[in-house]
MIZAMAR-120166 format. One record per atom (N, C-alpha, C, CB): residue in three letters; x, y, z. Coordinates in nm, 2 decimals, always signed. Atoms other than C-alpha are relative to their C-alpha. Glycine has a CB too. Layout:
BEGIN
ALA  X  Y  Z
...
This chain:
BEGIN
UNK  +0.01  +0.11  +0.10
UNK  -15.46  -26.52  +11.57
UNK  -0.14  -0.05  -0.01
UNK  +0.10  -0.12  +0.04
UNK  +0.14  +0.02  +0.04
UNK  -15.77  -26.64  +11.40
UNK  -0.03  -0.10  +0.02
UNK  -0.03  +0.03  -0.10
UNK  +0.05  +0.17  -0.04
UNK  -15.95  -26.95  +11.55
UNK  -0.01  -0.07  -0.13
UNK  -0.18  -0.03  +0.09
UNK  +0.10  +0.08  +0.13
UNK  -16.02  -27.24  +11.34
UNK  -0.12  +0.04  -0.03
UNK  -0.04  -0.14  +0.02
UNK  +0.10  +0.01  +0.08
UNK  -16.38  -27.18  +11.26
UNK  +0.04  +0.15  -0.08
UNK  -0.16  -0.01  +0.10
UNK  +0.00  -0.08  +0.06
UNK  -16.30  -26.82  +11.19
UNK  +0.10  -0.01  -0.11
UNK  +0.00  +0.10  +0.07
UNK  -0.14  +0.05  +0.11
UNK  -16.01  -26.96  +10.94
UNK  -0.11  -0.05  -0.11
UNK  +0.12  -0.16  +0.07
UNK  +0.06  +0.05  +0.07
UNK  -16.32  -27.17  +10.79
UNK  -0.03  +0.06  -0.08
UNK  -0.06  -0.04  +0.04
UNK  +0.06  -0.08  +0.05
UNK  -16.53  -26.91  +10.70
UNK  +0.04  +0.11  -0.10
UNK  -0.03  +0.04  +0.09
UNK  -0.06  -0.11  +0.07
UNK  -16.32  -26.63  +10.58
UNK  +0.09  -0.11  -0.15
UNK  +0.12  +0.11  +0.13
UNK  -0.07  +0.11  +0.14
UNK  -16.18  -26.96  +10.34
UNK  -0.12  -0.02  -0.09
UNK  +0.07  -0.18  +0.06
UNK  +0.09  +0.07  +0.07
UNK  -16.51  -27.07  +10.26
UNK  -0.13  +0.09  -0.02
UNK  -0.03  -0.13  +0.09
UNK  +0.14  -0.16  +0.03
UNK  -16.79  -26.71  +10.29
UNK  +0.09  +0.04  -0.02
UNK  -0.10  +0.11  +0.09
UNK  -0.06  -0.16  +0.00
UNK  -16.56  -26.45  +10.16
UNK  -0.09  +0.11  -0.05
UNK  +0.11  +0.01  -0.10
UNK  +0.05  -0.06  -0.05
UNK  -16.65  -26.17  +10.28
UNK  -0.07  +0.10  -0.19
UNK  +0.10  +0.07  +0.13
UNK  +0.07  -0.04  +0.10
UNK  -16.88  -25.97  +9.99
UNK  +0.01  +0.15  -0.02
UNK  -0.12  -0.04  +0.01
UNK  +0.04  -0.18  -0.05
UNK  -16.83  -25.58  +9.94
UNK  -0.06  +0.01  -0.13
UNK  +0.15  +0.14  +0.04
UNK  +0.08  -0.04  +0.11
UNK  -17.12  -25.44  +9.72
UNK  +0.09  +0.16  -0.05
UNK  -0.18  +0.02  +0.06
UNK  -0.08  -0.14  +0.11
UNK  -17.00  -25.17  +9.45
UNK  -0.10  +0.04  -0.01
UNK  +0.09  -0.01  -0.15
UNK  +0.07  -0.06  +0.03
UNK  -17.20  -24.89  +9.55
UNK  +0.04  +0.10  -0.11
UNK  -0.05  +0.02  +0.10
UNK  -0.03  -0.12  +0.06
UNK  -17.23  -24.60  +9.31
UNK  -0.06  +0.13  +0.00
UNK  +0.00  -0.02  -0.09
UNK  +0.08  -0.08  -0.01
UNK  -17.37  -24.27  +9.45
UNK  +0.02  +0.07  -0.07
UNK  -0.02  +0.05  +0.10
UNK  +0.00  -0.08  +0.14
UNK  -17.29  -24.04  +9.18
UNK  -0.07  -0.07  -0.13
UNK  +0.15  +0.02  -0.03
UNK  +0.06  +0.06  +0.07
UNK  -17.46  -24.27  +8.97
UNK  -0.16  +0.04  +0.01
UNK  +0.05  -0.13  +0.02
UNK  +0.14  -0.04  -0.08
UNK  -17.78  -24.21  +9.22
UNK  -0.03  +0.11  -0.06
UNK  +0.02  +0.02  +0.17
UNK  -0.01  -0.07  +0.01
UNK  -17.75  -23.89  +9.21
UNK  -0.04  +0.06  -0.14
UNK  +0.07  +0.00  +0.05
UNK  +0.04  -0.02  +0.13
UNK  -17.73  -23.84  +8.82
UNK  -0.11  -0.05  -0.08
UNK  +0.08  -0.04  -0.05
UNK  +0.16  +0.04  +0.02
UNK  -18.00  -24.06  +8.77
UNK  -0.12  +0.13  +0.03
UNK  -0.04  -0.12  +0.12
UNK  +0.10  -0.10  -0.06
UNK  -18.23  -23.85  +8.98
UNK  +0.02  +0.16  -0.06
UNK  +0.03  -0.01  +0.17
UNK  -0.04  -0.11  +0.05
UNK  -18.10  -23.55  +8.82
UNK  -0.05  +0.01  -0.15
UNK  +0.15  +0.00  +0.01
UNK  +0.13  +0.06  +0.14
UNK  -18.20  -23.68  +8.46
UNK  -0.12  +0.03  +0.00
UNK  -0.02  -0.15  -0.03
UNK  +0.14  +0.05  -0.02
UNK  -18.52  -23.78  +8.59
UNK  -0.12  +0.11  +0.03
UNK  +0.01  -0.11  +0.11
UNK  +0.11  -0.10  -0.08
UNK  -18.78  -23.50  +8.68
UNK  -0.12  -0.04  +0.04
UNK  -0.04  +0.12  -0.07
UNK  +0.16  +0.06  -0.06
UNK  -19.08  -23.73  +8.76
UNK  +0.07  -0.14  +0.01
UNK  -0.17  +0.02  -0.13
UNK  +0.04  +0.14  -0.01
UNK  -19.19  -24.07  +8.82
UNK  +0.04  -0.11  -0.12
UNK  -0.16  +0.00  +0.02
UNK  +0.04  +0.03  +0.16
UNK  -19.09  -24.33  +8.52
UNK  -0.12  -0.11  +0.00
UNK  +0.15  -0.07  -0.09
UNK  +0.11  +0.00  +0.02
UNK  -19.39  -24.47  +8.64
UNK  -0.10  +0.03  +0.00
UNK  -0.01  -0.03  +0.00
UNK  +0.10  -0.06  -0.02
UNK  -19.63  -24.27  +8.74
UNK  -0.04  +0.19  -0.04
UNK  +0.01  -0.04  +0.13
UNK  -0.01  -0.14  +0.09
UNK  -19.52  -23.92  +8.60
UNK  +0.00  +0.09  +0.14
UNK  -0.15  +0.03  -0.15
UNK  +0.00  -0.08  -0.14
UNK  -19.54  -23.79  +8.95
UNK  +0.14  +0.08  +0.04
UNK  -0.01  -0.12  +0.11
UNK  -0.14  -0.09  -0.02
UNK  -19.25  -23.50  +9.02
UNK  +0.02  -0.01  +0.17
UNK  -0.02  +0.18  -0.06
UNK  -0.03  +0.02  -0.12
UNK  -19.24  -23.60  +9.42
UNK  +0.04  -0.09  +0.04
UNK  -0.06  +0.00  +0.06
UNK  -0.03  +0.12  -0.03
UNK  -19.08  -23.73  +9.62
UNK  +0.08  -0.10  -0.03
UNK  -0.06  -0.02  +0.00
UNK  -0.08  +0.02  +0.04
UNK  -18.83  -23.90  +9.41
UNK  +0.11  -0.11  +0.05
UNK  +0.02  +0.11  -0.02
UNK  -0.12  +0.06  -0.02
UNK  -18.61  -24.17  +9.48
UNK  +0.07  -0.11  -0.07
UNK  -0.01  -0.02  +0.10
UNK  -0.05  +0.06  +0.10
UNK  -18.35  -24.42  +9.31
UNK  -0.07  -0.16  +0.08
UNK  +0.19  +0.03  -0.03
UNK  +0.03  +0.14  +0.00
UNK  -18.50  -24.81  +9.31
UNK  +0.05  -0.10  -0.08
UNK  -0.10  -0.01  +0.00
UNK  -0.05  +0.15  +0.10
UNK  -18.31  -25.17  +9.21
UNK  -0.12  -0.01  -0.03
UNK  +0.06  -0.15  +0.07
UNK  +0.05  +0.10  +0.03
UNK  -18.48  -25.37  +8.99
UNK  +0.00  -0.14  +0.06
UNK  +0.02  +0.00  -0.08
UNK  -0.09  +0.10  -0.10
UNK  -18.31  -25.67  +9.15
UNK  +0.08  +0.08  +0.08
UNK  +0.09  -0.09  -0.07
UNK  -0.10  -0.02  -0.09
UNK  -18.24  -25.56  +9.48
UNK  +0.12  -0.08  +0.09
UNK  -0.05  +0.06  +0.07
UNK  -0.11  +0.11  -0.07
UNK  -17.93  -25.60  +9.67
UNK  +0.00  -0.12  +0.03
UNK  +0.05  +0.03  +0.10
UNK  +0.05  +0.13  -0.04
UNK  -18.07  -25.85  +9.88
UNK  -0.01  -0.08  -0.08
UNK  -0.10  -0.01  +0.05
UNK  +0.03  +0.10  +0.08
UNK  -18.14  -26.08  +9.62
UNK  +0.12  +0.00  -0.14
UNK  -0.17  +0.02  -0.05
UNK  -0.10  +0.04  +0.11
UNK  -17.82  -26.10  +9.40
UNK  +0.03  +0.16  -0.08
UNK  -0.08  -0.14  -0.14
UNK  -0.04  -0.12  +0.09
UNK  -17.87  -25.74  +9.26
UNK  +0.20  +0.02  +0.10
UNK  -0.18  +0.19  +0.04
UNK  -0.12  -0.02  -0.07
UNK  -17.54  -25.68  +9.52
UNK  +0.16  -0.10  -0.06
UNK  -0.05  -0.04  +0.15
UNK  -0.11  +0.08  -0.02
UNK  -17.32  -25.95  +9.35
UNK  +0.05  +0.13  -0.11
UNK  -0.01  -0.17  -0.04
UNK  -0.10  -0.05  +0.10
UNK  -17.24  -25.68  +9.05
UNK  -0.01  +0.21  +0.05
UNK  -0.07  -0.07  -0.21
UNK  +0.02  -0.18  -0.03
UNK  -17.17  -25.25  +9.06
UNK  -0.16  +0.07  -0.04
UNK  +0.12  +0.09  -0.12
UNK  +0.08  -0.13  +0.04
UNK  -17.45  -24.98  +9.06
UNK  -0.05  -0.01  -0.12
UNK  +0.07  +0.12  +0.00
UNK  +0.03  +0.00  +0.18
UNK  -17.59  -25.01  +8.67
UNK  -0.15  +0.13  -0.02
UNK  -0.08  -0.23  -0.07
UNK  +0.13  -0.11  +0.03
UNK  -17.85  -24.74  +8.52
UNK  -0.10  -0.11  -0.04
UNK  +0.02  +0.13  -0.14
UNK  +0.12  +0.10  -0.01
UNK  -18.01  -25.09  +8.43
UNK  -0.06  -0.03  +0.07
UNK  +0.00  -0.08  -0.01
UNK  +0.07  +0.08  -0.09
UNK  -18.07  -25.21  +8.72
UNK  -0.06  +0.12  +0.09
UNK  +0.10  -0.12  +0.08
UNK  -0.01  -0.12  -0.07
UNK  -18.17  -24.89  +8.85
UNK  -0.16  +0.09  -0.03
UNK  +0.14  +0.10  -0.06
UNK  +0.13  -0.07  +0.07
UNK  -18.54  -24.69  +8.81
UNK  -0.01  +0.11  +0.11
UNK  -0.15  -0.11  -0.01
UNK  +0.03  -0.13  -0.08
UNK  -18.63  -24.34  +8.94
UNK  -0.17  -0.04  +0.04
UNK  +0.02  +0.15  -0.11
UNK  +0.12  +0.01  -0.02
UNK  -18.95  -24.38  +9.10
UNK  -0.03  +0.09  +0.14
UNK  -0.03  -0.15  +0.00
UNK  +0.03  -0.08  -0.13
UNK  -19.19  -24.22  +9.38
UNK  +0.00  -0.07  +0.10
UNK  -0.12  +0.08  +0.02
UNK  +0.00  +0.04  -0.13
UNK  -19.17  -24.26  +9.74
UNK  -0.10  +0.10  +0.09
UNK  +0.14  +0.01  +0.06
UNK  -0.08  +0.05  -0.07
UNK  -19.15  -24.24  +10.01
UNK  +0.03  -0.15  +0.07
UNK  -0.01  +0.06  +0.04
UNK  -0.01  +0.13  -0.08
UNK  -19.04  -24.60  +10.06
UNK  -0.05  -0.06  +0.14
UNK  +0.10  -0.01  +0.01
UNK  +0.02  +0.05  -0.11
UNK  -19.00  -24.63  +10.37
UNK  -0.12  +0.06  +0.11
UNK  +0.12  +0.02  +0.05
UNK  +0.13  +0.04  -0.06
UNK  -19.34  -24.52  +10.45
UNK  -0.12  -0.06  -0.05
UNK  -0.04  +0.09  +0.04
UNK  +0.08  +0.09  +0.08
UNK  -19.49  -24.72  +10.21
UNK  -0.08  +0.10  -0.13
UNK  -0.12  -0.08  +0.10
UNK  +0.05  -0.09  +0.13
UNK  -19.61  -24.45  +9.95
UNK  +0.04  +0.02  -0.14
UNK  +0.01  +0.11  +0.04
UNK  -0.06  +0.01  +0.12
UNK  -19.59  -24.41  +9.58
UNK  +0.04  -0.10  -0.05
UNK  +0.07  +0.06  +0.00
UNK  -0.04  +0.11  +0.01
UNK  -19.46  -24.64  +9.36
UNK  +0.11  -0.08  +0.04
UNK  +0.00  +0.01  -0.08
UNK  -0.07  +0.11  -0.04
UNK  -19.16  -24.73  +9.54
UNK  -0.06  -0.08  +0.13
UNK  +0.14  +0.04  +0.02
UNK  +0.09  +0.04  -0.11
UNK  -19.42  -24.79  +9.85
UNK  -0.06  -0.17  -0.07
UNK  -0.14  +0.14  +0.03
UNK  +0.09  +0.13  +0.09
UNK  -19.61  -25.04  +9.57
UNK  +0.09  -0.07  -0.03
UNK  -0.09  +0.03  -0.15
UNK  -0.10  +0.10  +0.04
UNK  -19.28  -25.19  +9.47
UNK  +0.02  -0.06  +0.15
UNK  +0.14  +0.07  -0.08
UNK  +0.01  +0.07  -0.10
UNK  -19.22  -25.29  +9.80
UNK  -0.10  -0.12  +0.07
UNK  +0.00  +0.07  +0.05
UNK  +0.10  +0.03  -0.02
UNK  -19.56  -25.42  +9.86
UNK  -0.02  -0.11  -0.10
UNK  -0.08  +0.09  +0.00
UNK  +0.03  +0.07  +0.11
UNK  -19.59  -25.62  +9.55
UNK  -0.09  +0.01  -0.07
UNK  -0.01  -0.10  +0.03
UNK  +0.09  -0.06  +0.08
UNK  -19.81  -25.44  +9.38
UNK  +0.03  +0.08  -0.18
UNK  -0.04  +0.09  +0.11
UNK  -0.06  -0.03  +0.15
UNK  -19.61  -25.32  +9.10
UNK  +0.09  -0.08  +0.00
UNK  +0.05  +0.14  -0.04
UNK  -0.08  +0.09  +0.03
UNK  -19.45  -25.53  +8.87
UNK  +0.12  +0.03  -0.05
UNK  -0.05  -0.07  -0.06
UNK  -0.15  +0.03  +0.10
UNK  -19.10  -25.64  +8.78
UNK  +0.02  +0.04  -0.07
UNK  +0.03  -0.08  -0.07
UNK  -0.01  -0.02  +0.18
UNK  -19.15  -25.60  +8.43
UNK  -0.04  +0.09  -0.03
UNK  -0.08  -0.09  -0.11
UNK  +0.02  -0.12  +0.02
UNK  -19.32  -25.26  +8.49
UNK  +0.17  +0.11  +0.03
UNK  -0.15  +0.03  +0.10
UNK  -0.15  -0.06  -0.03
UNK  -18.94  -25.16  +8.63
UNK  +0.05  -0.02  -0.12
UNK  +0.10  -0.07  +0.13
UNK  -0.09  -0.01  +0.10
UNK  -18.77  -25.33  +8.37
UNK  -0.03  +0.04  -0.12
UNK  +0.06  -0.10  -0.02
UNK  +0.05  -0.11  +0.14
UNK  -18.97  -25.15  +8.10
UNK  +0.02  +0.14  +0.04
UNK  -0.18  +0.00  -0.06
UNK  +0.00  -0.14  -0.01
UNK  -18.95  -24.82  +8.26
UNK  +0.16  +0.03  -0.04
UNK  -0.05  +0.04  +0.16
UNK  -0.13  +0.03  +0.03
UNK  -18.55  -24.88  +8.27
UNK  +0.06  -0.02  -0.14
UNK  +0.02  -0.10  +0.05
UNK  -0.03  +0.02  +0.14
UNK  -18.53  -25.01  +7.93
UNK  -0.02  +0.10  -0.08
UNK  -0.05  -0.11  -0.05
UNK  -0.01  -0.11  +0.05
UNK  -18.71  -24.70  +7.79
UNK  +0.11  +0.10  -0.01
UNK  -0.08  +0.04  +0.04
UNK  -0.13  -0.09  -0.05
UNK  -18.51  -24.46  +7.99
UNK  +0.14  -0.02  -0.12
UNK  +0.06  -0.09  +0.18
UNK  -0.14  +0.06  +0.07
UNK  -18.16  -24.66  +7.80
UNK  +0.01  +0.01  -0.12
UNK  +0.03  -0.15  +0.02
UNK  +0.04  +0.05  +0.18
UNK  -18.34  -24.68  +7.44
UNK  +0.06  -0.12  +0.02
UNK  +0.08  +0.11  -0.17
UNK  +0.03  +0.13  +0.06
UNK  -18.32  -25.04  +7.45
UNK  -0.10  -0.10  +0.02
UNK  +0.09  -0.07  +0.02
UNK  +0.12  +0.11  +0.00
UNK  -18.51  -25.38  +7.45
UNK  +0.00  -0.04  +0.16
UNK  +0.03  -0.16  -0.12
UNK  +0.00  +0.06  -0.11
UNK  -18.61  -25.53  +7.77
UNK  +0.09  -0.10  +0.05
UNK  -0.08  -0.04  +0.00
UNK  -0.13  +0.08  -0.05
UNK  -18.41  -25.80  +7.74
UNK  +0.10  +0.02  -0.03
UNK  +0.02  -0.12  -0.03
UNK  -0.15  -0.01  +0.00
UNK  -18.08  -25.66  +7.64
UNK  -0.02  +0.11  +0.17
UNK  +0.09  +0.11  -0.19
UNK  +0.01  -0.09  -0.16
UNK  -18.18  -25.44  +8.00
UNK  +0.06  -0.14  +0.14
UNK  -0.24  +0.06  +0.03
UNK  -0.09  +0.13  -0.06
UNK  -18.17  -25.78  +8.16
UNK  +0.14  -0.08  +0.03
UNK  -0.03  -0.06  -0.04
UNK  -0.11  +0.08  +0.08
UNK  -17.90  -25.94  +7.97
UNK  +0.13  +0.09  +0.05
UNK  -0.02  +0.01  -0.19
UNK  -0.13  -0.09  -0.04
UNK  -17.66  -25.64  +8.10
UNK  +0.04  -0.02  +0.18
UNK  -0.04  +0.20  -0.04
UNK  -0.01  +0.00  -0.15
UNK  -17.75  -25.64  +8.43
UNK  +0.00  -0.20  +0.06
UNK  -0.17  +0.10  +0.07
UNK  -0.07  +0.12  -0.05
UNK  -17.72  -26.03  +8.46
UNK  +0.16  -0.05  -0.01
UNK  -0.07  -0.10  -0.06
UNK  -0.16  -0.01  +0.03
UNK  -17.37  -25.98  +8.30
UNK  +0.10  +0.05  +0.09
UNK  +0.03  +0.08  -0.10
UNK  -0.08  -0.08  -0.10
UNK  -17.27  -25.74  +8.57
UNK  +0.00  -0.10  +0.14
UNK  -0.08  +0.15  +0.01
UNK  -0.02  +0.09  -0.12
UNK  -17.38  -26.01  +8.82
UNK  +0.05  -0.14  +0.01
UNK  -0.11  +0.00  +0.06
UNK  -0.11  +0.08  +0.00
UNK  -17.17  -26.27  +8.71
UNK  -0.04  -0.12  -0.07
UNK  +0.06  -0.03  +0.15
UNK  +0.01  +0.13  +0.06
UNK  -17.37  -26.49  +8.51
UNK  +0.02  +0.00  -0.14
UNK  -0.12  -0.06  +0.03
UNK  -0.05  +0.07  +0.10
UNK  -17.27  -26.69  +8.23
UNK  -0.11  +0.02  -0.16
UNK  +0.01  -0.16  +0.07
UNK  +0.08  +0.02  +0.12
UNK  -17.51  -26.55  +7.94
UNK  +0.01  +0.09  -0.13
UNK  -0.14  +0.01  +0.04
């Protein structure tokens, strides 16, 4: 039986499961034969715009919220090295993204804030 606090919690955090989508990954990267910012064919990997951490997790996988870019991240290289870093911007993702889709920047936004639950 579940203590009071753990009664609290699971009443008051419920628990969060993110809707990943690796076939989504995958197709991306498949599309994609280079960098969409740097035009670079290495290395290759899928990057949020808004990541998980920060609310990208409240909605599914989107090709919006989603950019093919170089790595390797996790050793700091390429642009997803520079995205990490803060060196490339935001608004350089959500233009690379928005190309990619053929639409405007802000309907790129506008989809991907829809998917995460807000009101616009």
């Amino acid at each position: 039986m579940s203590s009071r606090r753990e009664r609290y919690y699971e009443m008051n955090f419920p628990k969060h499961k993110t809707k990943r989508d690796p076939k989504l990954i995958i197709k991306l990267k498949a599309e994609m034969d280079c960098c969409e910012i740097c035009g670079s064919p290495f290395n290759l990997e899928a990057a949020h715009i808004i990541a998980k951490g920060f609310g990208g997790g409240k909605g599914p996988d989107m090709r919006e919220n989603i950019t093919v870019i170089c790595g390797p991240a996790s050793m700091g290289k390429g642009c997803h090295g520079a995205q990490h870093r803060g060196e490339l911007s935001v608004e350089a993702l959500w233009q690379a993204a928005a190309r990619r889709e053929r639409i405007t920047v802000e309907e790129c936004k506008l989809r991907v804030r829809r998917a995460m639950g807000y009101n616009v």
